[in-house]
C-alpha positions in Angstrom: -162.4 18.6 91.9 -162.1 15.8 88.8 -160.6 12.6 89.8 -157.1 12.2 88.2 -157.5 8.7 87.8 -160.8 8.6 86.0 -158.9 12.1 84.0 -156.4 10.3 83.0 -157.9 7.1 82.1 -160.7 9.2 79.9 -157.8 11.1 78.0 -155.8 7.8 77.4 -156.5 8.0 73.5 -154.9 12.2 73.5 -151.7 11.4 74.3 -148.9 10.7 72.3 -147.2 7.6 72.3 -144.5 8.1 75.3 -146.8 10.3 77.2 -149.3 7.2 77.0 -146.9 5.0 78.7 -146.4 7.7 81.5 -150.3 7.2 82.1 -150.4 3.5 81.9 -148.1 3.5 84.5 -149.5 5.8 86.9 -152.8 3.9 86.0 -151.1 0.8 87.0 -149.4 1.0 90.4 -151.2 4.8 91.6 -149.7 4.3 94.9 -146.5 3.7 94.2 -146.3 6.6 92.1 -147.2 9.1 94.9 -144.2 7.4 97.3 -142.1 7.7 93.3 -139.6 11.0 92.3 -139.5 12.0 88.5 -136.8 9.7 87.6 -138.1 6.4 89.4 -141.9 7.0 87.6 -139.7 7.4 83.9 -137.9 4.0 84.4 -141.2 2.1 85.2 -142.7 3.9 81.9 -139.6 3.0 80.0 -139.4 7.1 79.0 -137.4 10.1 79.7 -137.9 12.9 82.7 -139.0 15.3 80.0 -141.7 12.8 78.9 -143.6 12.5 82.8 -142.9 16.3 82.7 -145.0 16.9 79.3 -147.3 14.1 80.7 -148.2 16.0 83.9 -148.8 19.6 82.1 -150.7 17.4 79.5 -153.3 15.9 82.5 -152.9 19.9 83.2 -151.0 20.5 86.2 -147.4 22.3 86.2 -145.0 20.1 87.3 -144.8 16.4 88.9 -145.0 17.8 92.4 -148.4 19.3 91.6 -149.8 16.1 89.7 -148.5 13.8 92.5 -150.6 16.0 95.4 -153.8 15.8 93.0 -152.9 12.2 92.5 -153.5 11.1 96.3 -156.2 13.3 96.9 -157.8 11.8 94.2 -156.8 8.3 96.1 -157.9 9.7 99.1 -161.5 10.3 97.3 -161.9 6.4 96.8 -160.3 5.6 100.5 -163.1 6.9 102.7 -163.2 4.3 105.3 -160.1 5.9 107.6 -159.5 2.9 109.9 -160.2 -0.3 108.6 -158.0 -2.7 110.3 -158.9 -4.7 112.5 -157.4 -5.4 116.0 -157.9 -7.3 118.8 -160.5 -7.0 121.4 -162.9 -5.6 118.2 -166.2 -6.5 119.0 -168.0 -8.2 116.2 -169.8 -5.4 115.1 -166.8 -3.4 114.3 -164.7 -6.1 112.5 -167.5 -7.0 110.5 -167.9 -3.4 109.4 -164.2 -2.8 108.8 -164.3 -6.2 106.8 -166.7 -5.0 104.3 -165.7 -1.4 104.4 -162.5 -2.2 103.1 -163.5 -4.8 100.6 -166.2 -2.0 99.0 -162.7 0.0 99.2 -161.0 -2.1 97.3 -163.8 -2.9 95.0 -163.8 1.0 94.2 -160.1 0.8 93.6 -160.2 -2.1 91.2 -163.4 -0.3 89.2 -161.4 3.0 88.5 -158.5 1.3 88.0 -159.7 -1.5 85.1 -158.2 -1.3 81.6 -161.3 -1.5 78.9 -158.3 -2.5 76.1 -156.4 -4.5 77.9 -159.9 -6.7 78.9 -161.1 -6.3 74.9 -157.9 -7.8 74.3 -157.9 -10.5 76.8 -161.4 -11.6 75.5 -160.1 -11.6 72.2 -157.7 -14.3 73.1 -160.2 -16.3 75.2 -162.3 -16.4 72.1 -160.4 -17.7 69.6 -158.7 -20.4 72.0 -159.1 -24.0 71.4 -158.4 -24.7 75.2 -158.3 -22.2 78.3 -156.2 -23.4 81.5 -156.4 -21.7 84.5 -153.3 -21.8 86.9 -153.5 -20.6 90.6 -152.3 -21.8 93.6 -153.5 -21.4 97.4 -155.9 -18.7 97.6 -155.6 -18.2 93.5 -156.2 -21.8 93.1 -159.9 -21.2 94.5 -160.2 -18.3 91.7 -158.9 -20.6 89.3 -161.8 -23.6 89.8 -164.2 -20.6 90.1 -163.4 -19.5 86.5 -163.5 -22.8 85.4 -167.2 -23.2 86.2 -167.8 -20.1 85.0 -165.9 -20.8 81.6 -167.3 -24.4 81.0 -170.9 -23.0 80.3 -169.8 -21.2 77.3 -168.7 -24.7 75.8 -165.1 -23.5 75.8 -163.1 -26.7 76.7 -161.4 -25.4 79.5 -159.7 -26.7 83.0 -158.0 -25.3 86.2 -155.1 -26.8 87.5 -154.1 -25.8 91.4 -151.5 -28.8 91.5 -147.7 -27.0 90.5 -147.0 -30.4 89.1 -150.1 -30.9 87.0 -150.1 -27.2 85.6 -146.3 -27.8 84.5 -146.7 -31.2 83.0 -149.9 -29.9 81.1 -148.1 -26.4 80.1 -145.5 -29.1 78.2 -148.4 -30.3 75.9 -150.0 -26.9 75.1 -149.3 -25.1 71.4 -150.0 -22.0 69.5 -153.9 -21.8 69.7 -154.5 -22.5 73.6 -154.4 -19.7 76.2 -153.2 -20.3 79.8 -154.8 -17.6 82.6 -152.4 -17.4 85.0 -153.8 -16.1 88.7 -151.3 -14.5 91.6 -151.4 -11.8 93.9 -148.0 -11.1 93.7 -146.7 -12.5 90.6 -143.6 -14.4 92.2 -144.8 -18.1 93.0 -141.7 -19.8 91.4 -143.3 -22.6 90.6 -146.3 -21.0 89.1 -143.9 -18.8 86.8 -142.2 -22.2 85.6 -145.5 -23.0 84.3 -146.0 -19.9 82.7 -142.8 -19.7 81.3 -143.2 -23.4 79.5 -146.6 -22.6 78.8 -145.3 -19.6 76.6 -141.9 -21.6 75.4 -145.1 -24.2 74.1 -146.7 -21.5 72.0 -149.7 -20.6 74.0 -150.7 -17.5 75.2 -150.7 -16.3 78.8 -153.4 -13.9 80.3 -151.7 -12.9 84.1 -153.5 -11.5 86.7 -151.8 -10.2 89.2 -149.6 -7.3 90.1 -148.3 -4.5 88.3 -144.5 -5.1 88.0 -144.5 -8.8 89.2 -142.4 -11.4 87.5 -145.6 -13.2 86.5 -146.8 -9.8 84.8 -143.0 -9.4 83.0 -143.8 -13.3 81.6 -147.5 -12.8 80.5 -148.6 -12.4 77.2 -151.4 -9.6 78.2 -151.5 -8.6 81.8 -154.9 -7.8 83.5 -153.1 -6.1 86.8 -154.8 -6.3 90.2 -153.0 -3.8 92.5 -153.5 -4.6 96.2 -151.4 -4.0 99.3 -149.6 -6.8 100.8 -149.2 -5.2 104.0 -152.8 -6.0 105.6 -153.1 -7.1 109.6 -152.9 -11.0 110.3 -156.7 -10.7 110.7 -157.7 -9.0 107.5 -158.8 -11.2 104.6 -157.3 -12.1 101.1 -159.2 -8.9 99.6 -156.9 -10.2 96.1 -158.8 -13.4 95.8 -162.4 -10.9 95.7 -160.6 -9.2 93.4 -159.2 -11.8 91.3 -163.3 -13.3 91.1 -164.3 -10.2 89.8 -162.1 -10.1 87.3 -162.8 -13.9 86.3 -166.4 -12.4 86.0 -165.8 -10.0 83.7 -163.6 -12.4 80.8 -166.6 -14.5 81.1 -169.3 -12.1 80.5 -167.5 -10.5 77.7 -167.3 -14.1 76.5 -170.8 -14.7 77.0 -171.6 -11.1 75.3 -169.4 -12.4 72.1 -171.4 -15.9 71.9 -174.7 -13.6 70.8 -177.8 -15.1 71.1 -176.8 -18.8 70.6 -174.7 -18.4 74.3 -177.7 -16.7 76.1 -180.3 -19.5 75.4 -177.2 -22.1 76.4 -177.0 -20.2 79.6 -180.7 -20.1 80.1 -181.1 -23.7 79.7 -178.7 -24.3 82.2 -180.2 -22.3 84.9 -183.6 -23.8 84.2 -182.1 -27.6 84.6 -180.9 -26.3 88.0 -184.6 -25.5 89.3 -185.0 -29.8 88.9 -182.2 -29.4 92.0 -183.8 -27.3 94.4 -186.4 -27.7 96.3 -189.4 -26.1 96.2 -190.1 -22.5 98.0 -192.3 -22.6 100.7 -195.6 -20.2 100.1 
């Protein structure tokens, strides 16, 4: 049986223009189409019923019933691991396995789930910037000083500000040619959208990552969504931050990929005046 997600992804370019924004939408937020009737998925796509209708026989099923039973077995296919949370009295063997059995879950998720435009675009942005600021707080914060480690190496000036005070005071002295990447798993920190939102009214552009649908994803410029339940035990980790990371990685490869030859030898010399740090391995 094909996967409708990796289908639908593939025949992204075949559709018209309203069935397109059917897709995106189920691309977006899968789950929540599944739990979704005809009418709830044609407001999130900004399109009439008839439009998901021609959308479904399209992706070639009959009707939305049909495309929405192929839709979570397709989900079902990248949610092996059937009981992942973990509960009290788990020995260590089994919450460490549950741990990493979900992350590889979630990993899978974000893989068949990653807009290729949407990231072209994003790097388009990043590389033309005369600045890059990366805003996150908590858990995004540590994504946000991630990227900017990454980011400095590519001799993009660049800086990440986790202090809601700092990012807004900075956002006031941004303009047209700078790009802010905004970082939040679910898109409603108010003070993080304040920043966003003067960062914008300052000119700059605004990369969010972050949920489909959020208020941080309704502010950004280009939206790089991350879709991850909320819903996860007490004990279960921040599987958004992974996610967020990976994502981080992949701007700054496509950066580095941009930069040619030039940026490869940069990067090289930089991991040779590393080895001077290390000590030496034992034979």
């Amino acid at each position: 049986m094909k996967n409708l997600l990796e289908a639908t992804r593939k025949a992204l370019d075949s559709f018209s223009n309203s069935e397109r924004k059917v897709a995106e939408a189920v691309l977006a937020d899968p789950e929540a189409v599944i739990n979704s009737s005809m009418a709830a998925l044609a407001q999130a796509a900004g399109v009439s019923e008839p439009t998901v209708l021609r959308f479904c026989r399209a992706i070639g099923y009959e009707g939305f019933a049909e495309f929405k039973v192929r839709l979570a077995q397709s989900l079902v296919s990248y949610s092996t691991y059937a009981d992942l949370e973990v509960k009290p009295g788990d020995p260590a063997e089994a919450y460490s396995q549950k741990i990493v059995d979900a992350t590889i879950d979630m990993l899978v998720r974000l893989r068949h789930r990653l807009d290729a435009a949407a990231i072209e675009a994003a790097t388009d942005l990043l590389s033309r910037a005369h600045k890059i600021e990366f805003y996150g707080m908590g858990a995004s914060g540590v994504v946000a000083i991630d990227a900017q480690h990454k980011f400095f190496r590519l001799m993009v000036p660049c800086v990440a500000y986790t202090d809601s005070h700092m990012q807004y005071m900075s956002a006031a002295t941004l303009g047209p040619e700078d790009v802010v990447v905004a970082i939040s798993h679910t898109g409603r920190n108010r003070e993080l959208l304040a920043s966003v939102a003067l960062a914008k009214q300052s000119g700059a552009a605004v990369i969010a990552i972050t949920a489909p649908r959020s208020p941080l994803a309704e502010l950004g410029s280009l939206v790089l969504t991350v879709s991850i339940p909320e819903d996860t035990d007490v004990y279960t980790p921040m599987f958004s931050r992974l996610m967020h990371l990976v994502v981080i990685d992949i701007l700054a490869v496509g950066l580095a990929l941009r930069g040619g030859e030039p940026t490869r030898l940069r990067l090289r010399r930089i991991k040779q005046a590393l080895y001077a740090k290390r000590t030496p391995k034992e034979l």
